[in-house]
N, C-alpha and C positions, 0 to 999 in steps of 0.2 A: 508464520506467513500464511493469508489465507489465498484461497483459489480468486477471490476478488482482486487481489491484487497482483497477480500473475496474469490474468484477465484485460487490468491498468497497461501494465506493463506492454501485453500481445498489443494492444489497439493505440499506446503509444508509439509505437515501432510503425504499427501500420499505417496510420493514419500521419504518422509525420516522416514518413520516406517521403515524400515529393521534396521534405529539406535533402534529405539525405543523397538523393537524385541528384540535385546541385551541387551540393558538398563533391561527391564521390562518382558522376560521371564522367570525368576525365579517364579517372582512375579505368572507370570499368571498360571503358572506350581503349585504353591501352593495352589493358590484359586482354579486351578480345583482339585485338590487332597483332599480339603477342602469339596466337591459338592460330592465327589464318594457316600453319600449313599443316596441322592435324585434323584429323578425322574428324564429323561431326561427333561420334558417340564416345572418342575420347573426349572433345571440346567441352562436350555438357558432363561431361565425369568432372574436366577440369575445373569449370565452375563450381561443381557441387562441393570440389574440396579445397578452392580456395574460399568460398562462402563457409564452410564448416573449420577451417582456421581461424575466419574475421571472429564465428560466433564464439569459439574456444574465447580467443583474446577480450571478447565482454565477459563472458564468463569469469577470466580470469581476473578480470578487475573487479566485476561484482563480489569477488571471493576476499580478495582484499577490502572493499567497501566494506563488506561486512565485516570481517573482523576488524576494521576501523571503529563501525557502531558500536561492536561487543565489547572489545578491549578499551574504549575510552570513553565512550556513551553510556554502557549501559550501568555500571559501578556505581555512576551519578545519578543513576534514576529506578533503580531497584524501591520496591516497596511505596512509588507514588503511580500519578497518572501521567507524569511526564514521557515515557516512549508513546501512549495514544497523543497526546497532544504534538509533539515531535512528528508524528506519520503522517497527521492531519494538515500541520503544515506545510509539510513538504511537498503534501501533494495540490495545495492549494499553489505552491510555488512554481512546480512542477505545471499545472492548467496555466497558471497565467504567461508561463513561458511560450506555451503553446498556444497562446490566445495572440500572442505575439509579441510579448515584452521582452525587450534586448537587457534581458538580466544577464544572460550568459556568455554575449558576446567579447567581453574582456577574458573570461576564462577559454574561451575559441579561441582568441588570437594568440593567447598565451601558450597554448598547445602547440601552435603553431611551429613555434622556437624549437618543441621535440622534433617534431616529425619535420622539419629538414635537418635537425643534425639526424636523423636517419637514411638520407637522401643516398648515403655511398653503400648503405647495406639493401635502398630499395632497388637501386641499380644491377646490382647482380641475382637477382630472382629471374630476370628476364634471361630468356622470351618466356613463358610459361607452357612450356611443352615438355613439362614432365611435374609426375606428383608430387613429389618434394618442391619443386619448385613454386608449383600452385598452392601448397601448404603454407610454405613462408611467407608466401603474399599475401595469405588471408591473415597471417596471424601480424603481420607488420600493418598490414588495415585496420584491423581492430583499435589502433592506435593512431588513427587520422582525427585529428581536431573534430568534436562538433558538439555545439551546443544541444542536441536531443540528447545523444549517449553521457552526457553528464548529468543531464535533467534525470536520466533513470538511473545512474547512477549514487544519485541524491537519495534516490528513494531504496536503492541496495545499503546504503550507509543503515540504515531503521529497519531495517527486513528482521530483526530477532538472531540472526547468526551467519556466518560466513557460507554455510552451504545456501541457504535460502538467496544471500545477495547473489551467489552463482546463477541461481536457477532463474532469478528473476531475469537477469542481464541476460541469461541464454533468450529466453523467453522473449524478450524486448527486440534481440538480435532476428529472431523467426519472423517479426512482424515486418521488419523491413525489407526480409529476401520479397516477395515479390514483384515488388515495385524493382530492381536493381536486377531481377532474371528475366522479364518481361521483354518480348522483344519492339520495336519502336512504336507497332502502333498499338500494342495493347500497354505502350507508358502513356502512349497521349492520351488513350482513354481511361485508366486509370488517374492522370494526373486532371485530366477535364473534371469527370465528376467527384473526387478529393475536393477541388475547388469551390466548383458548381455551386457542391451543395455544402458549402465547407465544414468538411465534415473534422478538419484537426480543428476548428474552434471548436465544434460541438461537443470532439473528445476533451479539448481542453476544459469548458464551463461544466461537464460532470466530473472531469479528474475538481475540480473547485468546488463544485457540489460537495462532491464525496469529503473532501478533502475538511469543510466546515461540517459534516454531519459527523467524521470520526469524534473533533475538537468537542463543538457541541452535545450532542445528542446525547451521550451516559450524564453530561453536565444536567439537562434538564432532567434525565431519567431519576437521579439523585435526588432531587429537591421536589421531584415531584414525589419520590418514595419516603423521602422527610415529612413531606406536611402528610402525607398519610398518616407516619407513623403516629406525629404528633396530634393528629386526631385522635387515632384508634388510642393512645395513652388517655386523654382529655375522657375519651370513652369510659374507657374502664376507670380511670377515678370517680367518674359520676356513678357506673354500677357499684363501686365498693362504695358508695357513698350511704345509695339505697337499701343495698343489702347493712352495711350498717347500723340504717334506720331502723329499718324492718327487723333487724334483731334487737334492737332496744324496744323496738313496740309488741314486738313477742315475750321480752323480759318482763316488759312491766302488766301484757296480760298474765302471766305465769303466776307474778307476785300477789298479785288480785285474788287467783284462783285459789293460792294458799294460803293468801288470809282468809277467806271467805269459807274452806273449810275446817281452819282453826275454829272460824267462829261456833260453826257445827258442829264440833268435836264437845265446847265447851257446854253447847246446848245441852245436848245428851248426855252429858254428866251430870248438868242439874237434875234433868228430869229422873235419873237413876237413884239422884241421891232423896229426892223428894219421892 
């Protein structure tokens, strides 16, 4: 996995919490209504460690995703170019979701189904005024339906191994905390200029860039290092061609040379015998 795609990952999280906001501000609207009779300075503790349960639990399914790729993916594509062409698309899948295409929305609703048969175990987390109980919550969130944390962890499936798919999904998880710890009006401004200047399509058309230059680009690299070759071969059969020559027109002045003094040789024997 390279630091580019961990990169992917940080700016997908970020640039698409404003979904996330929708999804998941209920949620975070009750947990803090949950905190009103503690301290500020435990409050924002409690955030920080229901937030770092949500990330564990991408973590932990990136960890599965990957050894998803490993253990069933990769078997079948050792020894060609199929895992770059697999990453490339993904990530092409991955931009256009983000561009806006309701590819995912059947795998959201589907999710759905889990997380309310979870509904009797999210009940008893509350109120969240204590650290274990802020723990459970983040790690039963981790697990709330939504078509972005799928879209990355499409892309954990292809990461090369199960730690990598972890790191990614952590990674992907960081981008979304600030949009979801922001207080109301640094969401509005936050969500204004996401918008504005829409910056998750933006992310989305280079995750699509990127995503046909993985496919692509060693494809051309290839063929453009082919017709080289096949030059530089075309090449040197024409130098061995000349050098060839040039050694047959070196042979046959040689043969010249030694006729010529045979001839000499015979002279001077006349003349000795005369």
């Amino acid at each position: 996995m390279t630091i580019a795609l961990l990169v992917a990952a940080l700016l997908m999280g970020f640039f698409g919490s404003p979904h996330c906001l929708g999804m998941c501000g209920g949620l975070v609207t009750a947990f803090g209504l949950s905190m009103k009779e503690v301290s500020p300075a435990k409050r924002r503790a409690l955030v920080a460690t229901y937030h770092f349960g949500r990330l564990s639990s991408y973590a932990f399914l990136g960890l599965l995703a990957g050894l998803i790729g490993t253990t069933v993916l990769q078997p079948l594509m050792q020894g060609n170019s199929m895992p770059r062409i697999l990453l490339g698309l993904v990530l092409v899948f991955v931009g256009v979701t983000m561009l806006g295409a309701p590819f995912l929305n059947k795998l959201e609703r589907f999710g759905m189904r889990f997380w309310q048969y979870l509904s009797p175990i999210r009940q008893k987390v509350f109120p969240l005024n204590t650290f274990p109980r802020a723990l459970s919550a983040g790690l039963l969130w981790g697990f709330l339906p939504c078509g972005l944390v799928y879209g990355a962890l499409l892309i954990a499936v292809v990461a090369h191994n199960p730690l990598s798919g972890a790191a990614l999904m952590f990674v992907f998880g960081l981008g979304t905390v600030p949009m979801l710890v922001a207080t109301h009006e640094t969401v509005g401004w936050l969500r204004d200029k996401i918008g504005r200047f829409r910056l998750r399509q933006l992310n989305g058309a280079i995750m699509v860039l990127s995503g046909l230059a993985v496919v692509f680009v060693p494809i051309a690299m290839t063929n453009m290092h082919g017709d080289g070759h096949s030059m530089g071969m075309e090449h040197s059969g024409d130098h061995i061609m000349m050098m060839n020559d040039a050694g047959d027109t070196t042979n046959h002045d040689m043969s010249q040379m030694d006729h010529s003094m045979h001839n000499m040789d015979d002279d001077s024997a006349t003349m000795d015998h005369k």
